[in-house]
N, C-alpha and C positions, 0 to 999 in steps of 0.2 A: 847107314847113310854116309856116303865120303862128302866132307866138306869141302868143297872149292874157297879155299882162304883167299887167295887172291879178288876172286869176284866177291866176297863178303865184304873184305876190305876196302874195296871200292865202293860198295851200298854204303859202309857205316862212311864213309868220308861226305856222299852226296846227303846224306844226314836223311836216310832212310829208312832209320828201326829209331827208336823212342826206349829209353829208360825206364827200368823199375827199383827203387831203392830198396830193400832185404837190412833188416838188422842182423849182423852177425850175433850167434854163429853158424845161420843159415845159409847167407852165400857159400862160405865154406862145407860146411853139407852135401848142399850140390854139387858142387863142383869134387869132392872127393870120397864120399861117404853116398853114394846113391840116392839122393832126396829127387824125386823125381814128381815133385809136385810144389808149389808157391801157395799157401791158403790165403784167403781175404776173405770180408764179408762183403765184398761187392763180385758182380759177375762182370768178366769181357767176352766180347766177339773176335777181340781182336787174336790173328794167328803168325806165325812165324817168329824171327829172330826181333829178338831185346836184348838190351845190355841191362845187367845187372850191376848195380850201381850197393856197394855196401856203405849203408847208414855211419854217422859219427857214431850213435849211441849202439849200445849191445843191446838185443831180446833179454838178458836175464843181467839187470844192473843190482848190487854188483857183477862184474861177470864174472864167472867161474876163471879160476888161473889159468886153465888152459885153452882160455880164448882171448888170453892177455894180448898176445901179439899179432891175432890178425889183423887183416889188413880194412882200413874203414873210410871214411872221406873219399868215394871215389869209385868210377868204375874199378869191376875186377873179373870180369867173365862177359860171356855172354851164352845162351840157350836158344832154342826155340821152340813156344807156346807151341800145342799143337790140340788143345782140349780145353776146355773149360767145365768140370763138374760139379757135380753135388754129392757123389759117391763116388768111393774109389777104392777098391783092393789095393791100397800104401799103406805101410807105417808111418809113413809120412803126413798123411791124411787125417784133417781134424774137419777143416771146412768153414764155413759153411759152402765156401764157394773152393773147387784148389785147380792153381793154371797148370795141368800139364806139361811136363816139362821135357824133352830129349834134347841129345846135343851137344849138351853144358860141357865149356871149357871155360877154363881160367885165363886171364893176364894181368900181367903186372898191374899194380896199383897206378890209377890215372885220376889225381887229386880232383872235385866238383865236389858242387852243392846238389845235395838232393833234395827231389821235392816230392809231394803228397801224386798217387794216382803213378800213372806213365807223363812221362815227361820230356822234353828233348834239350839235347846237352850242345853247348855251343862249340862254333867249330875248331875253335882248338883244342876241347878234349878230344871231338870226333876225329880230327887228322894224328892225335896220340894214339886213341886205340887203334884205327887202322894201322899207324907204325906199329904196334904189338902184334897186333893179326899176322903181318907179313913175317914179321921174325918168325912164326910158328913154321914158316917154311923155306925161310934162309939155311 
C-alpha cells in the first residue's frame, strides 16, 4: 500500500484517528522489528489508522538496558488496525484478543499523556504529528 502522507496529515490535524498507548519496548517492535499484531484482552471493531502513543512506564520494569533509551511519554508512530483476532500465525501473538497491524511507521517523539483504551489526543499534539507526517515527505 502507498501511503498518501499528505492526506493522512490532514485526517490526524482534523482529529480523526484516536490513540493507543503501547508500553515500550513494543512500540518499537513494530515499528522496526516486524510485530505485526497489538494483544489486549478486550476486542475492537474499530479499523484503520491510530497513533501509537508509547507509555511513560516499560512492559518489562526494570527494563532491560537496551530499552533504556527509547522513546516514551508520547506519540511515536502511527499503523493501521486492519483485523481484530483470536488466532494468528505471529510470533507476535499471545492474545487473547491481537489488533492486526500493517503500515506502521515511526515519528519523532510528540510529548502527551496517555490513557486507558483508545483515546483522543488534543490539538496541539494533533497539529505536531501532522508536522512530522509532512516532513516524511519534504
Amino acid at each position: 500500500m502507498t501511503i498518501d502522507f499528505e492526506k493522512l496529515a490532514v485526517r490526524v490535524e482534523h482529529g480523526e484517528f484516536k490513540a493507543l498507548s503501547i508500553k515500550q519496548p513494543y512500540p518499537h517492535h513494530i515499528f522496526h522489528d516486524g510485530k505485526d499484531v497489538e494483544n489486549r484482552d478486550w476486542a475492537t471493531r474499530g479499523r484503520g489508522w491510530i497513533m501509537i502513543h508509547a507509555g511513560k512506564q516499560f512492559y518489562d520494569n526494570p527494563p532491560a538496558a537496551v530499552h533504556a533509551d527509547l522513546p516514551r511519554g508520547g506519540v511515536v508512530g502511527m499503523a493501521r488496525i486492519v483485523d481484530c483476532v483470536q488466532a494468528m500465525e505471529s510470533n507476535w501473538f499471545y492474545g487473547p484478543y491481537g489488533f492486526v497491524l500493517r503500515d506502521a511507521f515511526p515519528l519523532p517523539l510528540v510529548p502527551c499523556r496517555g490513557q486507558l483504551a483508545f483515546f483522543n489526543l488534543p490539538a496541539d499534539v494533533l497539529h505536531r504529528v501532522a508536522q512530522h507526517i509532512r516532513e516524511k515527505i519534504a
